[in-house]
N, C-alpha and C positions, 0 to 999 in steps of 0.2 A: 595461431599464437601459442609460444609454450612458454614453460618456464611458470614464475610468480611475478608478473607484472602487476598487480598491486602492493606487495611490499611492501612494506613502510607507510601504507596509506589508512586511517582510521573509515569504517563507513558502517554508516547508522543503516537498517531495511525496519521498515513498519509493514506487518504484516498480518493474514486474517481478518474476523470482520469484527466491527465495535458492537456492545449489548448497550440499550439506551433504555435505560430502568424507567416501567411506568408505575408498577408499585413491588411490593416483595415478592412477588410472584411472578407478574409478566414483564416483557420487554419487548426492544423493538428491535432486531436485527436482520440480519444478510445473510445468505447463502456460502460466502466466500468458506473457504475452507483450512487459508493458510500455506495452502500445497507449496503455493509461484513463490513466496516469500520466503517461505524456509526453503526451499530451492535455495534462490537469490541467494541465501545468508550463508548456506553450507555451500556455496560455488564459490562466493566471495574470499572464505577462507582460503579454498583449495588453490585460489590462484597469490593467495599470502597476503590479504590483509588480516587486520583487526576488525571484527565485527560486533555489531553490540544490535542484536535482533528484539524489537519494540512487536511482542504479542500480543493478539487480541485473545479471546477467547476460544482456542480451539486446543484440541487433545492429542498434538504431535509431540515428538522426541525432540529432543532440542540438539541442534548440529552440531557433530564436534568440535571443537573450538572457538564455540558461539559463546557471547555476554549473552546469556535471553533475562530480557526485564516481562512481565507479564503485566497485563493491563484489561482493563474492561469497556472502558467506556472511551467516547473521542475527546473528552475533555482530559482522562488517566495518559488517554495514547499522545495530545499533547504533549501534555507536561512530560513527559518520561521522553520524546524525541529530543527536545529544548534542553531538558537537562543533561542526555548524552553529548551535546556539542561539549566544542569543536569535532569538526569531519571534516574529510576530505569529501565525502562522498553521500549523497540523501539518496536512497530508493526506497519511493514510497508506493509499495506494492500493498499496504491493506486498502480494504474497502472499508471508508470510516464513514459513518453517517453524518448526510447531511443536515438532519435534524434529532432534536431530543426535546422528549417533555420539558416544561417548563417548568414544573415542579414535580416531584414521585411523591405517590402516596406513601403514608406512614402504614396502613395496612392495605389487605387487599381489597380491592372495588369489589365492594359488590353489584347483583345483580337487585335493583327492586321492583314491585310490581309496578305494570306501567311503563318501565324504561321500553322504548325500540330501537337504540344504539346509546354509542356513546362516544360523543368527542373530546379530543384532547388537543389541549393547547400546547403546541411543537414553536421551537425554537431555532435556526440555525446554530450549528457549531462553528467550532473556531477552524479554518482552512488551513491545516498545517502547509501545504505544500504550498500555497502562496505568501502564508506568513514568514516560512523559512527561506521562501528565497528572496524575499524582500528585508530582511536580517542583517545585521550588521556581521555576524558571522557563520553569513551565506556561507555553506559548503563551495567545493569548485565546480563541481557537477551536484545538482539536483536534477530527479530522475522521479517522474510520473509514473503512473498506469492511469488505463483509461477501459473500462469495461463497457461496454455499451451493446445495446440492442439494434443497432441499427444506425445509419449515416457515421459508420466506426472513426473513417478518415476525415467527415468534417467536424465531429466532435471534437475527435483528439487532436487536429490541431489546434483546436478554437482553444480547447483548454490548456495546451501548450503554449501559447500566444498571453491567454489571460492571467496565468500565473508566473510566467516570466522563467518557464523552464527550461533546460538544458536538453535533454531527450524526454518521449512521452513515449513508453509501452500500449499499442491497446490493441485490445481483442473481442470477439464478438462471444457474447454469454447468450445462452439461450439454444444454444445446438450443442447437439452430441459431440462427446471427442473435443469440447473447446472450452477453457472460462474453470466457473464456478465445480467443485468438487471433481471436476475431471483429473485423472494423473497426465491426460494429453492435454497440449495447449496450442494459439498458433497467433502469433506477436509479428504486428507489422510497428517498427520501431521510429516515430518522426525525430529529428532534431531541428533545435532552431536554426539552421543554416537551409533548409529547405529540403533535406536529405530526407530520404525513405527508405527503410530497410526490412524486408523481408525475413522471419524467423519459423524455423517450423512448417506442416506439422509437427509436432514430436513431442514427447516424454517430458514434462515438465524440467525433471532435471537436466537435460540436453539443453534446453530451451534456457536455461538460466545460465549454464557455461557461455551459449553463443552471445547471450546478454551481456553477459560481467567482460568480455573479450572485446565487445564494441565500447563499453564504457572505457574499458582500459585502454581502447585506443586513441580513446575522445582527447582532443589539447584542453587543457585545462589554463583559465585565465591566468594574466600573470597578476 
């Protein structure tokens, strides 16, 4: 595909991993690095949309002719997706937690004598990417990831299924050359009509042109 076949089309990416504050000190995060997502957002431009990139906490350059909003937590990376609507287009390429303390300490925990752990009372977050597509102003495509360790393809459909998505990205973390902090990646793409698409090996940013090219050939509801 050539040209800018997204044109005229707005599309939101979340991207990186969410920090889930347990007091002013520590927290509770992920590995993700951000790589696939600022990919995604600087690919997205390049084939001519408007993008507006929803970051987590990581230390990249922000893509040329990227909106970047910055964010920390999955409750900041909520609220900052929902306020970017309307879109034509959700790719929700961060790894957001699915849990956070239920309260942060006002200082830091100490250690005292006697403790031999310490537990913490965790909470689920709010599910962006089923909550958006169960929205009154569903994008036309919403667009998963699914990172997994293992049973890649029954996860990722399950979770393509459960939150009621358009296509689901997923790939396996845990090996060399794929996933978390790697510049290589390798995306086997489901959508909901049953289809599977092969992406990669390759270069994250290769990996996201071949991505943004199957979205943009995806029909979009009327």
């Amino acid at each position: 595909m050539s040209g800018r076949p997204l044109a005229g089309q707005r599309v939101i990416v979340s991207a990186g991993p969410t920090f889930e504050d347990i007091d002013p000190v520590r927290f509770i995060g992920n590995r993700s690095s951000g790589k696939m997502g600022f990919a995604v957002a600087a690919a997205a431009v390049e084939l001519g949309a408007q993008v507006v990139l929803v970051a987590g906490p990581v230390s990249l350059p922000t893509p040329a002719g990227v909106q970047r909003i910055d964010v920390r937590s999955a409750a900041q990376m909520h609220a900052a997706v929902f306020a970017a609507l309307p879109a034509d287009v959700y790719i929700g390429a961060a790894a957001v937690a699915d849990f956070t303390p239920r309260a942060v300490a006002g200082s830091k925990i100490k250690k005292r004598p006697g403790d031999d752990g310490l537990v913490l009372d965790l909470v689920r977050t709010r599910d962006i990417l089923a909550e958006l597509a169960a929205d009154a102003r569903r994008p036309a495509l919403v667009v998963g990831f699914a990172a997994e360790t293992d049973d890649v393809a029954r996860y990722a459909r399950g979770k393509l299924a459960a939150k009621r998505l358009d296509l689901i990205a997923a790939n396996r973390v845990g090996v060399a050359g794929s996933g978390f902090e790697s510049d290589d990646n390798a995306l086997t793409v489901f959508d909901r009509d049953g289809g599977e698409h092969a992406l990669g090996p390759a270069p994250k940013a290769q990996l996201a042109h071949e991505l943004l090219e199957l979205i943009a050939r995806r029909p979009r509801a009327a």
